[in-house]
C-alpha positions in Angstrom: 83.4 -45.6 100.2 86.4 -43.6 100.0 89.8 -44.8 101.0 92.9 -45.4 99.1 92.2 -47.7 95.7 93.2 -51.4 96.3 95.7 -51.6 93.3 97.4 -48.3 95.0 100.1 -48.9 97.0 100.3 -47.1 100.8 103.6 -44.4 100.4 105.3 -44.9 103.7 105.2 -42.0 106.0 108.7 -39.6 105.1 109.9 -38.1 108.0 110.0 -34.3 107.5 113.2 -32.4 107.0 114.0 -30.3 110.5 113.7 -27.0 109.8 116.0 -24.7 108.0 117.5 -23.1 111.5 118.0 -26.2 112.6 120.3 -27.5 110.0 121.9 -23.8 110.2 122.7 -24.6 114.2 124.0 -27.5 113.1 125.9 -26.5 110.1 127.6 -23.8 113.1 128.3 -26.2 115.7 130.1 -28.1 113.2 132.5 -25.1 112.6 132.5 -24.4 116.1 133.4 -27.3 116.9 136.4 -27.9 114.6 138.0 -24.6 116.6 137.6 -26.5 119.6 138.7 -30.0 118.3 142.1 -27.8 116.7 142.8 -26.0 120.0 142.5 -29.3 122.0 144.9 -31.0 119.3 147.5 -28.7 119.9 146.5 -26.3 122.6 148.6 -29.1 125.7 151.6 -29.4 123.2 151.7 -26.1 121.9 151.6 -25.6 126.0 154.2 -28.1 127.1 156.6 -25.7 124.1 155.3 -22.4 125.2 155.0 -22.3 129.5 158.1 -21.8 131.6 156.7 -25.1 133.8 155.4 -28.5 132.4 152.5 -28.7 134.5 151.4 -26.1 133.2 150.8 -27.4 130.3 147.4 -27.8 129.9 146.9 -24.3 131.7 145.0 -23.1 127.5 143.1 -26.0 127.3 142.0 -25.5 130.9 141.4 -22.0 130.3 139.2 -22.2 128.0 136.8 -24.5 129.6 137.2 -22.0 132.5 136.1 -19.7 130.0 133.2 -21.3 128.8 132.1 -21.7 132.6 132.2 -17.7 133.1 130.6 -16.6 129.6 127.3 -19.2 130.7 125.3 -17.4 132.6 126.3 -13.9 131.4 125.7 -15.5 127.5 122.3 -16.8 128.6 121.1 -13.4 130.0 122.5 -11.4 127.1 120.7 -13.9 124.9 117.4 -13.3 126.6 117.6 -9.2 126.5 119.1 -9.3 122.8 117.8 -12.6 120.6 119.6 -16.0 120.4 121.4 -14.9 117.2 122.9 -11.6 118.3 124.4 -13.5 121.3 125.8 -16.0 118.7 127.4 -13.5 116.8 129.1 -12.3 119.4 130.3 -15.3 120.5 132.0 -16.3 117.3 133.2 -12.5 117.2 135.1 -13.2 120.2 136.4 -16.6 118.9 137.9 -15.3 115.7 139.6 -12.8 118.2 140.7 -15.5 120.1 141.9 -17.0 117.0 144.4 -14.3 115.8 145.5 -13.7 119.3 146.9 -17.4 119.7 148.6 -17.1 116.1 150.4 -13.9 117.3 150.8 -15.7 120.7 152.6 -18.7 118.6 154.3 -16.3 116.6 156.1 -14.1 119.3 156.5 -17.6 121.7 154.2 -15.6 124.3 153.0 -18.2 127.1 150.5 -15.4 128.5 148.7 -14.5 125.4 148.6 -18.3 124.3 146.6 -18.6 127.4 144.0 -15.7 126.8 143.5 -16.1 123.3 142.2 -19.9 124.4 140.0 -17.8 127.5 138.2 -15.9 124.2 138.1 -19.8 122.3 136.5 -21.4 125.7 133.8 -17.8 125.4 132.8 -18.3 121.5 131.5 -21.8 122.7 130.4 -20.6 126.2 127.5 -18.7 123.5 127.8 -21.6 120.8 126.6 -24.3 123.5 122.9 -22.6 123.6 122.6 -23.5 119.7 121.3 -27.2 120.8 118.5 -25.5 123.1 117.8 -22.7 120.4 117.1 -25.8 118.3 114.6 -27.1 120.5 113.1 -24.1 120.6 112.9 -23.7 116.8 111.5 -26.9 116.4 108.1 -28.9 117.8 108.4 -30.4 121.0 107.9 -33.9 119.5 110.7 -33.7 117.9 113.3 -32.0 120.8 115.4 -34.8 121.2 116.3 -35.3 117.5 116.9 -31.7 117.1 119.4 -31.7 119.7 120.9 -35.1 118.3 121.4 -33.5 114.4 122.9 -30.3 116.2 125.2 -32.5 118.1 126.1 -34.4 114.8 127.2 -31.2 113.4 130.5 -31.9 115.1 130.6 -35.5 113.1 132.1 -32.8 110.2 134.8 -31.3 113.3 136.5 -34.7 113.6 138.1 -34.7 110.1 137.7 -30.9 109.5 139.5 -30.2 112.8 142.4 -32.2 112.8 143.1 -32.4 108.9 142.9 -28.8 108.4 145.1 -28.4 111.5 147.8 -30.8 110.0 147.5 -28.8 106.7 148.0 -25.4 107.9 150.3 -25.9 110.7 152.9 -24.8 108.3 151.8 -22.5 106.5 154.2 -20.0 108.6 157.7 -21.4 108.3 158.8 -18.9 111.1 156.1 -19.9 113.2 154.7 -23.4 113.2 151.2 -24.0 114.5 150.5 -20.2 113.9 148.6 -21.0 110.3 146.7 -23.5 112.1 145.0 -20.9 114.3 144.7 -18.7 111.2 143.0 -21.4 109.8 140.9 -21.6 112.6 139.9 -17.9 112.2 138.8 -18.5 108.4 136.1 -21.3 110.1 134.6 -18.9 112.3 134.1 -16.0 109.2 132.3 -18.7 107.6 130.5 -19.4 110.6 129.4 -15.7 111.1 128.4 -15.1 107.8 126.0 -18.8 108.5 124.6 -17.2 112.1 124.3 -14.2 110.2 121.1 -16.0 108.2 119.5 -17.8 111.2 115.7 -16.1 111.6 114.9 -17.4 115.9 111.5 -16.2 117.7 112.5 -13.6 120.2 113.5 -15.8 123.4 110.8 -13.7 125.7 108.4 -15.3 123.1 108.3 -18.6 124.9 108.3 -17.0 128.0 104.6 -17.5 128.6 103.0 -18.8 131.8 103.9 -19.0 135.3 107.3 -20.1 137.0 108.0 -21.5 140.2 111.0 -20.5 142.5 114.4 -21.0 141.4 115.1 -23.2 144.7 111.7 -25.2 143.9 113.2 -25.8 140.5 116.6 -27.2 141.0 114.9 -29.4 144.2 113.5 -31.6 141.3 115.5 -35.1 141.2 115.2 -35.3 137.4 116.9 -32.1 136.9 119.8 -32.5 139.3 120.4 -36.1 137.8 120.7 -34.2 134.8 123.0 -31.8 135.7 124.9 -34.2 137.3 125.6 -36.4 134.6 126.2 -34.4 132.1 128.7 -32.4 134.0 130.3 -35.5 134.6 130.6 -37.2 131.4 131.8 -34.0 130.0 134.5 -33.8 133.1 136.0 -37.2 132.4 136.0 -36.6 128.8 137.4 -33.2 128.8 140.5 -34.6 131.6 141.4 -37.6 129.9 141.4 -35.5 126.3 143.0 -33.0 127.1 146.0 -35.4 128.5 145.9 -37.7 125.9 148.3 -35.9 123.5 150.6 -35.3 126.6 150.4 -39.3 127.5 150.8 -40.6 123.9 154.6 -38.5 123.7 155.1 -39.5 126.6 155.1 -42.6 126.2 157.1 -42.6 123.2 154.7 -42.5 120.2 155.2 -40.1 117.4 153.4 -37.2 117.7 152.0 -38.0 114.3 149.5 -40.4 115.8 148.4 -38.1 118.2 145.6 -36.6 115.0 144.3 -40.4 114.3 143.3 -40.9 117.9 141.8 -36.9 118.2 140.1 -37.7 115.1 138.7 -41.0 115.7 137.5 -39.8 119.7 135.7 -36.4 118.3 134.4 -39.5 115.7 132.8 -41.2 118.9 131.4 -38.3 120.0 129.6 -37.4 117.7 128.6 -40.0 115.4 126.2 -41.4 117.8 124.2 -38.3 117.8 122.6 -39.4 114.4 120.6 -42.1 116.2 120.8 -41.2 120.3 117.7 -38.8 119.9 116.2 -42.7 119.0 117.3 -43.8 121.6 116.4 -41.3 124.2 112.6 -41.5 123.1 112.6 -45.2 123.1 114.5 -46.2 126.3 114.1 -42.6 128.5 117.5 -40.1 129.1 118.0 -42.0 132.3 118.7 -45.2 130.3 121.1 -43.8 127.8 123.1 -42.3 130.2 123.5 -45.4 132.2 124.8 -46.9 129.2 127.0 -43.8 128.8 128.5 -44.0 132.1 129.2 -48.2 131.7 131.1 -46.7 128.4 133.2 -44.7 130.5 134.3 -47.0 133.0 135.4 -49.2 130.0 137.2 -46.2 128.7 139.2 -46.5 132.3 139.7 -50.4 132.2 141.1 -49.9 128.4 143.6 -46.8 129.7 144.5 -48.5 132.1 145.2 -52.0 129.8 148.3 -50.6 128.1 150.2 -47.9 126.1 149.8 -48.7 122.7 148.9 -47.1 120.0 145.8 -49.4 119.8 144.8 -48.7 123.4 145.1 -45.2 123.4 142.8 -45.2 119.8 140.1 -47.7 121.7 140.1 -46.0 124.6 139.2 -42.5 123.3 136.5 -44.0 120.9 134.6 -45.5 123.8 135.3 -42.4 125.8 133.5 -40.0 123.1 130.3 -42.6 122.9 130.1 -42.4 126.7 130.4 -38.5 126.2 127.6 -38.4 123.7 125.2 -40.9 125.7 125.9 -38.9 129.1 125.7 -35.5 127.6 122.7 -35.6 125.2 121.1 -38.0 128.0 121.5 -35.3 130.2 120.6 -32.7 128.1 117.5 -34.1 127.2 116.3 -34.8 130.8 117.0 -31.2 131.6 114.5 -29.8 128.7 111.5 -31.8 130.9 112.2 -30.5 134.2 111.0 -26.7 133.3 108.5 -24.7 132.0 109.0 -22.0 129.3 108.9 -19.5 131.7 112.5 -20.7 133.4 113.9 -21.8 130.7 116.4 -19.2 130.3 117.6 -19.6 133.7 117.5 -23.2 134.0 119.9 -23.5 131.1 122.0 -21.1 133.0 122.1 -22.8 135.9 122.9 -25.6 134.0 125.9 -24.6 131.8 127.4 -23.1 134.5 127.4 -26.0 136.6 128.4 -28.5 133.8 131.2 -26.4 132.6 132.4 -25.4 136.1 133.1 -28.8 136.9 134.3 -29.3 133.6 137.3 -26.7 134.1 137.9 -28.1 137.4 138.6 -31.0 135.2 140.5 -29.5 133.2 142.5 -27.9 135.6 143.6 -30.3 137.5 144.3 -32.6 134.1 148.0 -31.1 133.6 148.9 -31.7 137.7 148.0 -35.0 137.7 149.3 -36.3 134.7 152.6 -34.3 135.5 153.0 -35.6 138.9 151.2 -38.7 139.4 150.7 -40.2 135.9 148.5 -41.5 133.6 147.1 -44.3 134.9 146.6 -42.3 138.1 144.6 -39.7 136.1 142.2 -42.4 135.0 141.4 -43.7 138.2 140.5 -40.1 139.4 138.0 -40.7 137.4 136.2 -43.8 138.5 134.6 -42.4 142.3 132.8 -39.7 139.8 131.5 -41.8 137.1 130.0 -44.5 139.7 128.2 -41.9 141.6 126.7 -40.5 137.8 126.0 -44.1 137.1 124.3 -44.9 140.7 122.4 -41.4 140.1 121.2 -42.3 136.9 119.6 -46.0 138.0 117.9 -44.5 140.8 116.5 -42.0 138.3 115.3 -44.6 136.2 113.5 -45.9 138.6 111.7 -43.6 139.5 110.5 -42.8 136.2 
């Protein structure tokens, strides 16, 4: 009889470490990330300073989400006629650009350059947002939804690495504050380059086998455009109510000094979940989790709407990355069922562009409506979108 001896004890299973591109995508979204997480610090104050109309404010931040919309679909193509990593060079190519144009921008007080240098920021992660499918595709299919979770958690490392290192290099330029900050952010993405530079991806036309179906006979499936739906719009309410945030808190009368804590402590939300919503996803479906995202959200609203304070402000923006990360990765993860390797390439397409046109409507319209109607107004926005997401998602649920 063979079989382990009685005396033996039976090792417990150890979950195997995701493969070495894997933790490389992650390792880049993280630095990615922190560009992003700077830029959104002190892209709407560095606006307010910079633009000949307060409004317009938020114009860089808005720009480069507009950004990240246009460079989708051209990004996913390039990607499929060149290899995942030469797109990702090139995106982080165009981000260090973007980089040294806003420090020269900040520099020389230029409003117009400010706002392009953040339109070459909003490319480098129109590219970087296809590292969480290229880790799908580098790992099993078992194991999809924790490899877009770790890759998500890269950014964990962008909420303190962001912020601090924007604080700490702001001024490094004693003519020019805020200029070393995007230097800074320029040194992140060498390092990234030189990390991208090492990933080893199959060819994307190698899991391009089989058949696919009509484009129109794709997006008709409910399960897709539930996903597409939600994640745009979790990543639309996020994006708004971050990207006035810094705006609201002066406003109001806090220092700008607290206006890194709550950053920090939101991009914290956002990404700390990552580390267990994979989990979650496989035990309670995507539709689930981004139900719970979506309740998160509308608590976001309620707690906004609660007060000024320091406090709400710090509780607010927590809650509002967790519903972020729920909605998003929810989404996300529902997508990846919905089509075959064949369409991949141009579901994701499809997909980014939609998410991240919404998302600079968003965005655009973040700077108008804080300027003439308000915080609390801006919030409420809000609300019609995230109970159509939430209704969308329930329905989705049951169906499954």
């Amino acid at each position: 009889m063979t079989g382990p001896h009685r005396d033996c004890p039976v090792r417990p299973a150890v979950p195997a470490l995701p493969p070495p591109n894997v933790l490389l995508l992650a390792a880049t979204q993280a630095l990615m990330l922190s560009v992003v997480v700077m830029a959104m610090a002190f892209g709407a104050l560095l606006g307010a300073a910079l633009a000949p109309d307060r409004s317009l404010a938020t114009l860089p931040i808005a720009v480069m989400v507009v950004g990240t919309a246009i460079v989708s679909l051209p990004a996913a193509f390039f990607m499929r006629r060149h290899g995942r990593r030469s797109g990702f060079l090139l995106g982080a190519l165009l981000g260090l650009g973007g980089s040294l144009l806003c420090a020269h921008a900040v520099a020389t007080q230029d409003f117009a350059l400010f706002v392009v240098g953040h339109l070459l920021l909003g490319a480098y992660q129109g590219f970087a947002n296809y590292y969480r499918f290229a880790a799908v595709e580098a790992s099993d299919p078992a194991h999809a939804a924790r490899a877009i979770s770790l890759v998500v958690a890269g950014g964990i490392v962008a909420a303190f690495v962001g912020p601090q290192l924007g604080q700490w290099s702001r001024d490094w330029l004693p003519a020019a504050r805020f200029a070393g900050a995007y230097l800074a952010q320029g040194g992140l993405t060498l390092v990234a380059l030189a990390l991208l530079g090492r990933l080893r991806l199959p060819p994307v036309a190698a899991s391009h086998g089989g058949d696919a179906r009509p484009l129109g006979e794709i997006l008709a499936q409910p399960a897709l455009q539930v996903s597409v739906f939600g994640a745009a719009t979790g990543y639309a309410v996020m994006i708004m109510a971050m990207t006035a945030t810094p705006l609201a808190m002066v406003g109001c009368g806090l220092p700008t000094e607290n206006v890194t804590p709550v950053i920090q402590w939101h991009v914290v939300g956002m990404f700390a979940p990552s580390f267990f919503t994979g989990h979650l996803v496989r035990r309670f479906g995507a539709p689930r989790v981004m139900q719970a995202g979506f309740a998160l959200l509308l608590l976001h609203v309620w707690i906004a709407l609660a007060g000024v304070d320091f406090l709400h402000f710090l509780s607010a923006l927590i809650l509002l990355g967790v519903g972020w990360n729920f909605a998003f990765i929810g989404g996300t993860a529902l997508l990846t069922q919905t089509y075959r390797p064949a369409e991949q390439i141009r579901v994701q397409a499809v997909n980014e562009a939609a998410v991240f046109g919404l998302v600079a409507c968003a965005s655009l319209s973040a700077g108008w409506l804080y300027d003439r109607f308000g915080w609390a107004a801006l919030n409420l926005a809000t609300v019609p979108l995230i109970a159509l997401a939430l209704l969308a998602a329930s329905r989705q649920h049951g169906r499954a």
